[in-house]
TORROKOL-651522 format. One record per atom (N, C-alpha, C, O): y, z, x; residue in three letters. Coordinates in steps of 0.02 Angstrom, whole numbers, plus 50000, padded with zeros to 5 digits. Last residue first. Example, Ala and Ser with C-alpha at 12.3 -4.5 7.8 and 13.67 -1.06 7.14 Angstrom:
// residues 2
498885035450642Ser 499475035750684Ser 500025039450645Ser 500575040250670Ser 497165039050660Ala 497755039050615Ala 498355039050660Ala 498345042350712Ala 
***
This chain:
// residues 147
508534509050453Unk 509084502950495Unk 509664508450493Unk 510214507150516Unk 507214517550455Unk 507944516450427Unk 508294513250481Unk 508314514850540Unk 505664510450509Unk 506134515250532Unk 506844511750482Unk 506974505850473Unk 504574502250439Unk 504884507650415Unk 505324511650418Unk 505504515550375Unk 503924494650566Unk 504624490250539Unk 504784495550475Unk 505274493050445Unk 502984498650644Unk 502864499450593Unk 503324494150541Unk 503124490850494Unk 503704505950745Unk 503544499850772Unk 503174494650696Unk 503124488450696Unk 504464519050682Unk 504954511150709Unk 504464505950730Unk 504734500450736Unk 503474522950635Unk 504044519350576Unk 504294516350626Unk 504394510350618Unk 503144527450775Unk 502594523350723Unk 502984520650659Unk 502744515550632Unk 504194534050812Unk 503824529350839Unk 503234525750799Unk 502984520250815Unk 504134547350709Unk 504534542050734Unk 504574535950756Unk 504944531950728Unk 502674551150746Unk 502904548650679Unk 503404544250667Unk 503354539050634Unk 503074554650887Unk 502464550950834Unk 502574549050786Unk 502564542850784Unk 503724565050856Unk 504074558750878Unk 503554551650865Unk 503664546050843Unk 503364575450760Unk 503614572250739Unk 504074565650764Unk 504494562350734Unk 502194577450869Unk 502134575850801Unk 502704570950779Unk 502654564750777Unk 502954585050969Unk 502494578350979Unk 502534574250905Unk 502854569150893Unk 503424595250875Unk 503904590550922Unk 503494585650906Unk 503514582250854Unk 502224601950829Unk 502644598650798Unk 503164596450831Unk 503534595050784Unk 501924605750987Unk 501414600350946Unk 501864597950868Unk 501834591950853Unk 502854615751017Unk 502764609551054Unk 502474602551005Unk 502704596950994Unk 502714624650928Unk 503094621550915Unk 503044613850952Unk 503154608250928Unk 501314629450971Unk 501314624650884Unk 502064622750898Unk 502124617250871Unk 501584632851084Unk 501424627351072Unk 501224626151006Unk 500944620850994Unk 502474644351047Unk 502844638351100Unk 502414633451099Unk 502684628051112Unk 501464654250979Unk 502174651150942Unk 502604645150975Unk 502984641650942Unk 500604654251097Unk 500544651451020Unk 501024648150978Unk 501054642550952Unk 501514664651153Unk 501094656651192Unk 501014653851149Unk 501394649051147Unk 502394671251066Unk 501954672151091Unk 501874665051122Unk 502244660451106Unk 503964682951082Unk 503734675151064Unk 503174675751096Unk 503164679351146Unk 504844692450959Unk 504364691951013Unk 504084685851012Unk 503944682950959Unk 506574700250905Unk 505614696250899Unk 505364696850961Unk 505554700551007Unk 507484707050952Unk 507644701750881Unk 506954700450876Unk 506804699250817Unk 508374720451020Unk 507744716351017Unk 507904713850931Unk 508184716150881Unk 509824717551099Unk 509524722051035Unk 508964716551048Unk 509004710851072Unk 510464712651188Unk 510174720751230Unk 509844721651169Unk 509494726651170Unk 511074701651152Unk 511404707351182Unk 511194713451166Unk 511494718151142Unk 509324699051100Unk 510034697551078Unk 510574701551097Unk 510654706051057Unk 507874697651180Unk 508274701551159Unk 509174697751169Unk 509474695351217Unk 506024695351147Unk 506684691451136Unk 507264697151114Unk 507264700351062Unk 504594697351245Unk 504944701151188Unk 505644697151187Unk 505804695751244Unk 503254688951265Unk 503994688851285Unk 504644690951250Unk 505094687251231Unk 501664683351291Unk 502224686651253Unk 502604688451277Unk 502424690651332Unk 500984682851399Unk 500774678551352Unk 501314682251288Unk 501034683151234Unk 500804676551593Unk 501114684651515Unk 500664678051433Unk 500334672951425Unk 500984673951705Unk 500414674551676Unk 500354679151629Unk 499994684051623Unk 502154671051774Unk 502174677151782Unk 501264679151716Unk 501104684751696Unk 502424657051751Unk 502274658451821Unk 502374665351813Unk 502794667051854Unk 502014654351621Unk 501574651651648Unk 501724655351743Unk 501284656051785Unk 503034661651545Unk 502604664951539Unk 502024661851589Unk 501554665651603Unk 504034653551618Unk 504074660251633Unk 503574663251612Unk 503444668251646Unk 504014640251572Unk 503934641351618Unk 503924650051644Unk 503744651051702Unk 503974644251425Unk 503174642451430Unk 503364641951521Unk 502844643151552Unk 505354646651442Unk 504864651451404Unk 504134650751412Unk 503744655451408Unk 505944635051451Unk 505904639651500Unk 505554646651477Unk 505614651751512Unk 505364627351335Unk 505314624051395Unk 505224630951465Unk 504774631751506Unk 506054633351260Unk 505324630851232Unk 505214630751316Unk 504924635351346Unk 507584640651321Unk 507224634351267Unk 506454636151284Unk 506334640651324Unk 508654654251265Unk 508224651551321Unk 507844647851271Unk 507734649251212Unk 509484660351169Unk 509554656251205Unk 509114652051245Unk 509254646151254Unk 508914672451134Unk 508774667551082Unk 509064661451121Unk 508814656351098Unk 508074679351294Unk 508514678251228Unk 508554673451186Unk 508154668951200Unk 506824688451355Unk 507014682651351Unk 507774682451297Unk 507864687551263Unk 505884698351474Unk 506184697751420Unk 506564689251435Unk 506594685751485Unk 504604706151558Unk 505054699251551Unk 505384699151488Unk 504994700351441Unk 504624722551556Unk 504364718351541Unk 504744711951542Unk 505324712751522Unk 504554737051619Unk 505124731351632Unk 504674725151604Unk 504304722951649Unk 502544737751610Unk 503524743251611Unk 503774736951628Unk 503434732151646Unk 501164738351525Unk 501594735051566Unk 502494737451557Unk 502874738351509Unk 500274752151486Unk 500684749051489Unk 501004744651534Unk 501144747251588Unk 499414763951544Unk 499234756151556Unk 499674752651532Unk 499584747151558Unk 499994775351504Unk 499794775351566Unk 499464766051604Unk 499374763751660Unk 500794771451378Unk 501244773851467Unk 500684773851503Unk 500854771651558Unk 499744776651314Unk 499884768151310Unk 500354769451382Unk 500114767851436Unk 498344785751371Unk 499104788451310Unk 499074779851358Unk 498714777751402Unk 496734789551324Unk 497534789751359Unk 497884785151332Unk 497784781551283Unk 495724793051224Unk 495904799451309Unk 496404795351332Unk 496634798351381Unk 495394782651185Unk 495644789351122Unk 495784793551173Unk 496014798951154Unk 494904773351287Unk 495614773351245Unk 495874779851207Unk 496464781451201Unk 494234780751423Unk 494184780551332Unk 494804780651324Unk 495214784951340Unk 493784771351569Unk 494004774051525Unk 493914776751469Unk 493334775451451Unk 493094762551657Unk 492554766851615Unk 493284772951584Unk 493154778951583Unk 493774752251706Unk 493914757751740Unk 493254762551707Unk 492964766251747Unk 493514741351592Unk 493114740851664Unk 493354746451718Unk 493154745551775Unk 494354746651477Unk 493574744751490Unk 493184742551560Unk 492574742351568Unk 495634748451541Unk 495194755151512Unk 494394752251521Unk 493964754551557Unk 496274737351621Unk 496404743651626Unk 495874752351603Unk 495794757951628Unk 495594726151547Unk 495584725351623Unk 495904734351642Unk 495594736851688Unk 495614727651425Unk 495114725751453Unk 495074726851498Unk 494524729051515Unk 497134733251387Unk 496484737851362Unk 495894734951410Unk 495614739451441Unk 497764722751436Unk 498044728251468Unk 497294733651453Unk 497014737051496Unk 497494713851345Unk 497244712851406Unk 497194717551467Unk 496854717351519Unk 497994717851254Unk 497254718451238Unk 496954716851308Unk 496374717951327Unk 499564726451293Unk 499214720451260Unk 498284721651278Unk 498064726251313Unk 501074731951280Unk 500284733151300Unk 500044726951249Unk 500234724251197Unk 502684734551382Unk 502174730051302Unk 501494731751320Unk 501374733051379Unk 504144742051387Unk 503524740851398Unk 503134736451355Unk 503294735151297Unk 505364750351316Unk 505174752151380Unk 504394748551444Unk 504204750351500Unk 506474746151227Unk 506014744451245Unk 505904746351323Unk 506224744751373Unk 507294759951137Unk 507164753651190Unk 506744752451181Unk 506404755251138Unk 507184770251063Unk 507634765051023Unk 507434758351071Unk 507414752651048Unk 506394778951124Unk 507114780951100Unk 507684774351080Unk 508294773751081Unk 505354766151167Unk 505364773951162Unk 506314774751159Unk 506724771451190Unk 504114754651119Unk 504774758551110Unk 504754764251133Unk 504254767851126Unk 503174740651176Unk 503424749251186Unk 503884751851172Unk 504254752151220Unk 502364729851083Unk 503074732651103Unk 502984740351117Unk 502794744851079Unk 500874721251054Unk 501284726251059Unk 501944727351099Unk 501944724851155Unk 499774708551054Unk 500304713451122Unk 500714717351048Unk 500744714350994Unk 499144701850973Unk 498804702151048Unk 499224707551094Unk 499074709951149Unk 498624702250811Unk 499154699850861Unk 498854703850913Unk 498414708050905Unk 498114708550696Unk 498054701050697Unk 498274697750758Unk 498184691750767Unk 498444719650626Unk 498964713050610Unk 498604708550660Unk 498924703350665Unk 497254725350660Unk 497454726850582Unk 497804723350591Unk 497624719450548Unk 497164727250800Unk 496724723350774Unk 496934721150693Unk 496784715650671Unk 498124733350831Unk 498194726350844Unk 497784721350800Unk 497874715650777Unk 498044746050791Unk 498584739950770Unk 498664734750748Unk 498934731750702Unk 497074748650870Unk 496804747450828Unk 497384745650781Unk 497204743450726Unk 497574747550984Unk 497124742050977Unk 496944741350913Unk 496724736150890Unk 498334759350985Unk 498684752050983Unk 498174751450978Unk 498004756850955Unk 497534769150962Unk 497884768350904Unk 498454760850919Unk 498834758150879Unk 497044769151094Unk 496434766851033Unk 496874766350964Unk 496634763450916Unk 498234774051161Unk 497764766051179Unk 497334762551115Unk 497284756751094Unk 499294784951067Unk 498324784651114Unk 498204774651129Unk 498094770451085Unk 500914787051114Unk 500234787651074Unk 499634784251131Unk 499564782351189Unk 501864788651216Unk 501314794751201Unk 500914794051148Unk 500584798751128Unk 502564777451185Unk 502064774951234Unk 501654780351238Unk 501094779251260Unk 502314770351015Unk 502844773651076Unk 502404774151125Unk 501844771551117Unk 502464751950943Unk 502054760250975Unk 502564764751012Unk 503114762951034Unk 502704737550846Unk 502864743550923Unk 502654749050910Unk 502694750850851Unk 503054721650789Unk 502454729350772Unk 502484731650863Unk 502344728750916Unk 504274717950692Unk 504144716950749Unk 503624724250765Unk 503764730150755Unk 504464703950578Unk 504084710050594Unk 503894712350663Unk 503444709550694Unk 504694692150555Unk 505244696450583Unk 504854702050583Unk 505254706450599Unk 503934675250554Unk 503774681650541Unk 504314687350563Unk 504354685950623Unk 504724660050606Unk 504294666550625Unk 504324673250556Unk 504824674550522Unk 506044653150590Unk 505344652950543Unk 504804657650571Unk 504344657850530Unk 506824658350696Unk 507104657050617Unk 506454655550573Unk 506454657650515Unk 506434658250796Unk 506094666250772Unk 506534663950695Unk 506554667750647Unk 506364646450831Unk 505554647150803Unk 505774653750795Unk 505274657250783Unk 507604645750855Unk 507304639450816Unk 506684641450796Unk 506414638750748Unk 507904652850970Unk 508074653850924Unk 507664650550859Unk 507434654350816Unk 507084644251071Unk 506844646451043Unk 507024652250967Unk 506624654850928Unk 508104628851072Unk 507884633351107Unk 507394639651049Unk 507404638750989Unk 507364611051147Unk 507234617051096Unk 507414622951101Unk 507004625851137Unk 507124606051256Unk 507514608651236Unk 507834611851174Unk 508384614251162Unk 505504605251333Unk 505884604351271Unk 506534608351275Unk 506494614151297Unk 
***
């Protein structure tokens, strides 16, 4: 799709929920768990330094025999994270999260963070595309399409 994703942080949610990276693991998850969402943003001194995500907790703390409340988000964090801009489409966003196996993609506007796009957010948009050509296509075969 050429869609670009500007287009979905105009109806998205603007809340953008970040940690610093010397807090505890157990105080992101438990973030996460309270909004509902899968990753997190690392800030530290205004940047973005990172994202942690639930996957980062499973595969990093729960099968090392960790305790989240014993380490700090810098130590499992993902660093340099893929970033994206309001420029980039539907299209190269689901190709970047599909060949780097992410599932969020912090969105930054000359260097300022604006949102975050999840896998979710690229296919409900996808599926209202589909949708609405469907629909298209069915008034035109229909004999409803505006002359």
């Amino acid at each position: 799709m050429a869609e670009k994703i500007d287009s979905i942080l105009s109806i998205k949610d603007t809340r953008i929920w970040s940690m610093g990276p010397e807090e505890t693991v157990y105080d992101a998850i438990a973030l996460m768990a309270d909004k509902g969402i899968g990753a997190l943003l690392v800030i530290s001194g205004g940047e973005l330094v990172g994202v942690i995500s639930e996957r980062d907790y499973a595969r990093k703390i729960i099968l090392h025999g960790r305790h989240s409340k014993d380490t700090l988000i810098r130590e499992i964090m993902t660093t340099s994270p893929m970033t994206v801009t309001p420029e980039h489409t539907i299209d190269d966003c689901m190709r970047i999260m599909t060949q780097h196996r992410i599932r969020h993609l912090p969105v930054l506007d000359q260097g300022a963070l604006v949102g975050v796009i999840s896998i979710g957010d690229l296919v409900n948009a996808i599926i209202a595309a589909q949708a609405h050509t469907i629909h298209q296509l069915h008034t035109y075969i229909t004999g409803t399409y505006p002359a």
